[in-house]
C-alpha positions in Angstrom: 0.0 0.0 0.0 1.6 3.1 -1.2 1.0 6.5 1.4 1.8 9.8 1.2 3.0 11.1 4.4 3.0 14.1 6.2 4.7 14.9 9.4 4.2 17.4 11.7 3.4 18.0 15.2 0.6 16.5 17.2 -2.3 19.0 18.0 -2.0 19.2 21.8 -6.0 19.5 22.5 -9.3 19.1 20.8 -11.2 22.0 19.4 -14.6 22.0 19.7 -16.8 22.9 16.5 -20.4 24.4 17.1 -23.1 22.9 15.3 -23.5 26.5 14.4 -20.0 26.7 12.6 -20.7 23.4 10.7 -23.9 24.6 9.2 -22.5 27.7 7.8 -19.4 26.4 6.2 -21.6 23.8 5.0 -24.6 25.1 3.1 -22.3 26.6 0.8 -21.9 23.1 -0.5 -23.1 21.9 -3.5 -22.7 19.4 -6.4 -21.9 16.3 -4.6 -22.4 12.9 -6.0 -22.1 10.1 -4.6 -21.4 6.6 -5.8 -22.2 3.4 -4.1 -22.6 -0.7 -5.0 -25.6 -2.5 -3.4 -26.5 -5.6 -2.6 -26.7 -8.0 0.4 -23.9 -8.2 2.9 -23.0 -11.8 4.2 -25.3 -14.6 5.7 -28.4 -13.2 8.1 -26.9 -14.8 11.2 -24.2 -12.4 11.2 -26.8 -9.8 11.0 -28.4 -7.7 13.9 -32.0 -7.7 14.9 -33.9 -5.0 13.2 -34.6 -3.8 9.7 -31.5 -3.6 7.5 -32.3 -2.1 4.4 -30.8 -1.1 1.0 -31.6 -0.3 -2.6 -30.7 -3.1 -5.4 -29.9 -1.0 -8.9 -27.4 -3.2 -10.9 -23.8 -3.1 -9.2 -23.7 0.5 -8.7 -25.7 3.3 -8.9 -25.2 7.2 -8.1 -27.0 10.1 -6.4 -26.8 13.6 -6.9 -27.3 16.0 -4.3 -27.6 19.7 -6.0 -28.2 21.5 -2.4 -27.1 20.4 1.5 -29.8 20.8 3.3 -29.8 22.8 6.2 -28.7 21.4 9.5 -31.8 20.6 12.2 -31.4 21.6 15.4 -32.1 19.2 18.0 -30.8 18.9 21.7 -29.5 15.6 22.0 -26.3 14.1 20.0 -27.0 11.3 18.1 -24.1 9.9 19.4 -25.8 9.8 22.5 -28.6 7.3 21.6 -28.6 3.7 21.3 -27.0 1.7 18.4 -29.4 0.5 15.7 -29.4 -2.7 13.4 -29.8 -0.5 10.2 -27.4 -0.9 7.6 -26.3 2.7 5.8 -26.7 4.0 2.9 -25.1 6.7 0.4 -28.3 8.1 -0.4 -29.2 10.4 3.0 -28.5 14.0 2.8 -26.4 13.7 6.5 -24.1 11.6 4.7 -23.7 13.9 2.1 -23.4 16.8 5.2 -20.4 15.0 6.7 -18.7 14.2 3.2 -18.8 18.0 2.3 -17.6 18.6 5.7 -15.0 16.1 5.6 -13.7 17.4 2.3 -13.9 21.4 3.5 -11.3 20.6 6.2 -9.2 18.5 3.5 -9.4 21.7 1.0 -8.8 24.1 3.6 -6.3 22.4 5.7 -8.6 22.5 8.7 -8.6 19.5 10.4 -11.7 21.1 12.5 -13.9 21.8 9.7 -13.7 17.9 9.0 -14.9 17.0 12.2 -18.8 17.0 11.7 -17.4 13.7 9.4 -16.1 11.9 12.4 -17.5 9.1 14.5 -18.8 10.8 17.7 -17.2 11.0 20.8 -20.6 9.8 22.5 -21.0 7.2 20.3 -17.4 5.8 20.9 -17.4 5.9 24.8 -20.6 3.8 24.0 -19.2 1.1 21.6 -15.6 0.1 23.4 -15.3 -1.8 26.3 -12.1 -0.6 27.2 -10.5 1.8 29.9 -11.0 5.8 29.0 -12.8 5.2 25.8 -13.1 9.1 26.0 -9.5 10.0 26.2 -8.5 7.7 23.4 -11.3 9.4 21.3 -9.8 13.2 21.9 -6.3 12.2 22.4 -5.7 9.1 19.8 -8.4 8.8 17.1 -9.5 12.6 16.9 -5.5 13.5 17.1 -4.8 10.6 14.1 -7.7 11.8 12.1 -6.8 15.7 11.9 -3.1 14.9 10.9 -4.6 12.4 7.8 -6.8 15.8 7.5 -3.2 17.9 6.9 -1.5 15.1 5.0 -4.6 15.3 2.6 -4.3 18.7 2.1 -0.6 18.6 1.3 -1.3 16.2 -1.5 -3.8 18.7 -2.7 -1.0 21.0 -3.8 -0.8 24.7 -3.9 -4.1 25.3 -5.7 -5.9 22.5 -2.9 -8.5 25.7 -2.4 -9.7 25.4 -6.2 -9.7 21.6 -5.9 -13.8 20.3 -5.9 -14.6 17.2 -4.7 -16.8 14.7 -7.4 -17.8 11.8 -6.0 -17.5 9.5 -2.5 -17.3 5.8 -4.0 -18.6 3.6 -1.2 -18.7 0.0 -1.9 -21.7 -1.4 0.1 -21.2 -4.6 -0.9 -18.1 -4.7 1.0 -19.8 -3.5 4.3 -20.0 -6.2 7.1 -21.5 -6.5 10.4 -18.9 -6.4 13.5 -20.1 -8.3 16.1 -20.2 -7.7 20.3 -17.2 -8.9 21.7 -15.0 -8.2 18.8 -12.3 -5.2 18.5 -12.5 -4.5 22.1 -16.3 -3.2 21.3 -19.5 -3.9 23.6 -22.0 -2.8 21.1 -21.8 -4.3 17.4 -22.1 -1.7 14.3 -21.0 -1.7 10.2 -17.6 -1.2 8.7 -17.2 -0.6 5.2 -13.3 -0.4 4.5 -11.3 1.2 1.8 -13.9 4.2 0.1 -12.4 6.6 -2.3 -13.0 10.1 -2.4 -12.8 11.3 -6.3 -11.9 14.9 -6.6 -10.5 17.6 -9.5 -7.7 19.9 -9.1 -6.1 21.9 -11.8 -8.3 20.2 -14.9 -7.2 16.5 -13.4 -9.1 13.9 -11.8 -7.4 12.0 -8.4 -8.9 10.2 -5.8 -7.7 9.0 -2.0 -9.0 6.6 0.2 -11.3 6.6 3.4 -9.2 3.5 5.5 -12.2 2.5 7.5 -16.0 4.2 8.1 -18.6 2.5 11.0 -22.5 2.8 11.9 -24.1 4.8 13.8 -27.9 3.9 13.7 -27.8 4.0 10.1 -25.5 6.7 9.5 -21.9 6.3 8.0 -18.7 8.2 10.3 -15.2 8.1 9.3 -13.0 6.5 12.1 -10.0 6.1 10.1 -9.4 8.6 7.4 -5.2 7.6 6.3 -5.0 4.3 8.2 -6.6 2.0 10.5 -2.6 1.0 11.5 -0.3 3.7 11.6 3.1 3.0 10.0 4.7 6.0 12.5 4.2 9.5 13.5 2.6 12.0 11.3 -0.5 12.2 9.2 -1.2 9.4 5.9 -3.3 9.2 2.7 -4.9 6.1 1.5 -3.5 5.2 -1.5 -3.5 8.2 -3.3 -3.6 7.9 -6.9 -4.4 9.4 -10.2 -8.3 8.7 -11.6 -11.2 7.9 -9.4 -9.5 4.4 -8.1 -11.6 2.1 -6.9 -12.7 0.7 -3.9 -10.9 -2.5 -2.0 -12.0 -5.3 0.4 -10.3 -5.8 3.6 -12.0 -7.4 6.5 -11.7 -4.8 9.2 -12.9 -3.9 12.8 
């Protein structure tokens, strides 16, 4: 697997980003298609209870959202509430929210911006049974995740403000169910490894990957944006490369 690498400095504490912030930055947004396979995902016993749904249109099918609709205010974090059995899909417009956000923080260089993209904190204390899930959120995965945010950027080159994101390729056929008891994790939930996000800059078309995204009752986060294991210090890209790529399998927590 071939990474581009940036170094630099760990970020020594974790910014917090207003809902208020995100929907600003973000209903400037528009344009953003988004590309995914359907089909079932494994045997039903290694299912959850509960509706799992998807739509079957041939082995891949895309969506294009011309507006982001504006955020809803509500007062408690879906993060917050209890897992759900529903498998996600490309085709909600919160996805398409926390792609656009995701790739304002890679254009910018803002590792902040992206973080409406990112698994929640709640969430996360929820899912792993292990010792200070909250401190390995802010001070592992949140730290990880901003420094992929820089390295992305970097690899955007000098003109990484004009460059437009096209599409978010998500293979849903490659999406499996993670069981309880596995990864360290008391609650089960989705991983679909190895997405590519399809951009332009300067006339040409590249792509990078998305290492690993999870559930959330039926929503798609990024948990691992360069890597799920780190080959050192410093931010990564997944497999950059020129085109729009294509997604890979790899059976991941």
């Amino acid at each position: 697997m071939v990474r581009h690498r940036h170094r630099g400095r760990r970020k020594s504490r974790w910014r917090k980003v207003t809902a208020a912030v995100v929907a600003s930055a973000l209903l400037a947004g528009a344009g953003l298609a988004v590309a995914r396979a359907a089909g079932e995902k494994g045997p039903a016993s290694a299912r959850p209870s509960g509706d799992v749904s998807t739509t079957t249109t041939g082995d891949r099918s895309t969506t294009t959202t011309s507006t982001v609709p504006p955020t809803t205010a509500t007062t408690t974090s879906p993060g917050a509430l209890p897992q759900t059995g529903t498998l996600p899909t490309t085709t909600s417009p919160t996805f398409t929210t926390r792609m656009a956000a995701l790739w304002q923080g890679v254009s910018t260089g803002s590792g902040s911006s992206a973080l409406p993209g990112f698994f929640p904190e709640p969430a996360y204390v929820q899912l792993k049974a292990i010792p200070s899930a909250q401190s390995d959120w802010t001070q592992r995965l949140v730290v990880e995740y901003e420094e992929d945010v820089a390295a992305a950027h970097q690899l955007l080159g000098p003109n990484a403000a004009a460059a437009a994101l096209v599409s978010v390729d998500v293979n849903a056929a490659y999406a499996h169910w993670v069981p309880v008891g596995a990864c360290y994790n008391d609650v089960g939930y989705f991983e679909v490894p190895n997405s590519r996000l399809v951009y332009t800059v300067n006339g040409q078309t590249s792509s990078f990957g998305i290492a690993s995204m999870i559930s959330w009752r039926g929503e798609w986060y990024v948990v691992h944006l360069g890597a799920i294991l780190r080959s050192g210090r410093g931010g990564e890209v997944d497999r950059p490369q020129p085109g729009p790529g294509a997604p890979t399998y790899s059976s991941t927590c």
